[in-house]
matplotlib code that plots the C-alpha trace (Angstrom):
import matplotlib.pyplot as plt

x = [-20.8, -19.9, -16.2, -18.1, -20.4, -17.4, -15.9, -19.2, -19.8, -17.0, -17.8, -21.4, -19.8, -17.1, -20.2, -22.2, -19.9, -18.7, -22.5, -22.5, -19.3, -20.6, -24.5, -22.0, -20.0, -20.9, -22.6, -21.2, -23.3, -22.3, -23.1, -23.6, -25.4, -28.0, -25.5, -23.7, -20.4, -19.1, -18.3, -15.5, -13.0, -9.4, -7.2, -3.3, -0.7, -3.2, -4.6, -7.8, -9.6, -13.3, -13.4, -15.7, -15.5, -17.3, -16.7, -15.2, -11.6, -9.1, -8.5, -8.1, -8.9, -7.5, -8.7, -10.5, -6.5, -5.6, -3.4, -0.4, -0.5, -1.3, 1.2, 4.5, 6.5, 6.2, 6.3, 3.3, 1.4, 2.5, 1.1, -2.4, -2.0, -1.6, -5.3, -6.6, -3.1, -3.7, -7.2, -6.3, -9.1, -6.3, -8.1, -11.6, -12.6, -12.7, -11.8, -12.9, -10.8, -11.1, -7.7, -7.0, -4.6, -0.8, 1.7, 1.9, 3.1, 0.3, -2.3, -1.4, -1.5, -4.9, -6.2, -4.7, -6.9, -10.0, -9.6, -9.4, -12.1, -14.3, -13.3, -14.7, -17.5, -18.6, -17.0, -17.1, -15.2, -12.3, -12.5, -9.7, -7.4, -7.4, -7.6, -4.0, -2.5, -2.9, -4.5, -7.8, -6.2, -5.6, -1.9, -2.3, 1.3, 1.2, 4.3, 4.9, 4.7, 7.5, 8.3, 8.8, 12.7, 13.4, 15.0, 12.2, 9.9, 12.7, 16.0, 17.5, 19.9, 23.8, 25.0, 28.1, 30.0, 31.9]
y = [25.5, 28.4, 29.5, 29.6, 26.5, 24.6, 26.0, 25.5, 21.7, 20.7, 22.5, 20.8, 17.4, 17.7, 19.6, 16.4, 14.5, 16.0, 15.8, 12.2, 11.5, 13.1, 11.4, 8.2, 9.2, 7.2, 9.4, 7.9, 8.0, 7.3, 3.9, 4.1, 1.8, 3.2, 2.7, 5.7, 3.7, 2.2, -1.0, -2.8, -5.3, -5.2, -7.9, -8.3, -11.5, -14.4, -11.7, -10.6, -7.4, -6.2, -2.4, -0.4, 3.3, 5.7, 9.7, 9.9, 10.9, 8.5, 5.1, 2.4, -1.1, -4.4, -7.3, -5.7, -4.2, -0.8, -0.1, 0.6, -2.8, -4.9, -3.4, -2.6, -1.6, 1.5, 1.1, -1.1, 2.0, 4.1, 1.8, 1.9, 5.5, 6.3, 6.4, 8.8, 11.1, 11.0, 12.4, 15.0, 12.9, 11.6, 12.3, 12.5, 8.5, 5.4, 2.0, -1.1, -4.3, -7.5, -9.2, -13.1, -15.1, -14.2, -12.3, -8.9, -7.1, -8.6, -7.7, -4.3, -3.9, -5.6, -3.2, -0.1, -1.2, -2.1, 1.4, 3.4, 0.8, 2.4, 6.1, 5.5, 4.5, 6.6, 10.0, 9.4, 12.8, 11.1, 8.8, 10.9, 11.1, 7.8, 5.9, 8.7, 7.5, 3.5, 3.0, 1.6, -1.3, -4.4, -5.6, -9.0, -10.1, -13.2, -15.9, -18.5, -22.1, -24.5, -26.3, -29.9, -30.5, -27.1, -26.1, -23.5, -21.5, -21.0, -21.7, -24.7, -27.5, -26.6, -28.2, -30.5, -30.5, -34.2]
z = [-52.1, -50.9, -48.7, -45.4, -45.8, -46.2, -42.9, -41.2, -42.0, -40.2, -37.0, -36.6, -37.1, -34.5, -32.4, -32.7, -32.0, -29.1, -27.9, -28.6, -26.3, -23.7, -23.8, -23.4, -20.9, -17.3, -15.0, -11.5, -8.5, -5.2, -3.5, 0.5, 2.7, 5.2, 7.9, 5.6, 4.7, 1.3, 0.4, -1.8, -2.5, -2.9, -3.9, -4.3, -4.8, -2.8, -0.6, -0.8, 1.8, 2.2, 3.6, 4.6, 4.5, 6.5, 7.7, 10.7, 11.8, 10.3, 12.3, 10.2, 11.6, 10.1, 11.5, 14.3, 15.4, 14.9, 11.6, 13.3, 15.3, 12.3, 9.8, 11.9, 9.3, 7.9, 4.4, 4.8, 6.7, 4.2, 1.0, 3.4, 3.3, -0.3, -1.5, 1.4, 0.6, -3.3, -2.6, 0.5, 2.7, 5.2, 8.3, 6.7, 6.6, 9.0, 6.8, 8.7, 7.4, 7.0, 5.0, 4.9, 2.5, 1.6, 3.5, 5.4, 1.6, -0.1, 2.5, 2.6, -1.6, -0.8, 2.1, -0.6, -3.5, -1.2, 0.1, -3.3, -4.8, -1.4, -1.6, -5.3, -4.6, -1.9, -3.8, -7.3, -8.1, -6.6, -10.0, -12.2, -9.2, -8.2, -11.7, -12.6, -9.7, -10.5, -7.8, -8.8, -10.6, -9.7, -9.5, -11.5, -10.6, -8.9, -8.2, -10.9, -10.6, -10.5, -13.8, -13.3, -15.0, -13.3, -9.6, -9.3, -11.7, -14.0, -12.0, -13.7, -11.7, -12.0, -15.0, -14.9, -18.5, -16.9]

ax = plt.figure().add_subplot(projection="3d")
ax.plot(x, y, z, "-o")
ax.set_aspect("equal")
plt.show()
């Protein structure tokens, strides 16, 4: 074998291979209703929101209230908030709400997943951004149960020598 047939070898392979990555790679395709709005699920602590996403000019409803009157704190609007700022589409998309279970904190990590799960959905080139920011998983942390023999989860009673 000759000096450049052993150069050239290695090139197809990697060539090939890079071919076969990309036949593999998922094509994603956006999901919209015929009403034009997306669809998806976000969950957080006990918490759990449905949103639906549509163009329009940025109110966000929870529980048929405006954002601002269901989440008082700012924080909480501002953890709402952090999908549609990641991707620039702050003022580009309606999100209709609907949150039950936990508290206020836990709804609002629920109405922030529901909301990038949507924006996914309906613009898959949003994928990369979202997925880099963490935003597309689900927070799995949850409160730990009491251990019998134990004050709480892992608080023990005060210990007395005498």
């Amino acid at each position: 074998m000759s000096e450049t047939q052993k150069n050239e070898a290695p090139v197809e392979a990697k060539e090939a291979t890079e071919a076969a990555v990309a036949e593999q790679a998922i094509e994603r395709v956006s999901k919209v209703d015929k009403l034009g709005r997306a669809y998806a699920t976000g969950r957080r602590k006990v918490s759990s929101a449905r949103v639906w996403i549509k163009p329009g000019t940025g109110k966000v409803f929870v529980n048929k209230k405006p954002m601002n009157d269901y989440f008082k704190r700012p924080v909480l609007q501002m953890l709402v908030n952090q999908p549609f700022n990641a991707t620039e589409t702050l003022n580009k998309f309606d999100a209709f709400v609907t949150v039950e279970g936990g508290g206020l904190s836990g709804q609002a990590g629920a109405v922030r997943h529901g909301i990038s799960r949507a924006l996914d959905i309906y613009a898959p080139d949003l994928h990369t951004i979202l997925r880099r920011g963490g935003y597309l998983t689900r927070d799995s942390r949850v409160v730990e149960r009491k251990k019998y023999g134990k004050a709480k989860a892992r608080r023990s009673f005060q210990f007395s020598k005498r």
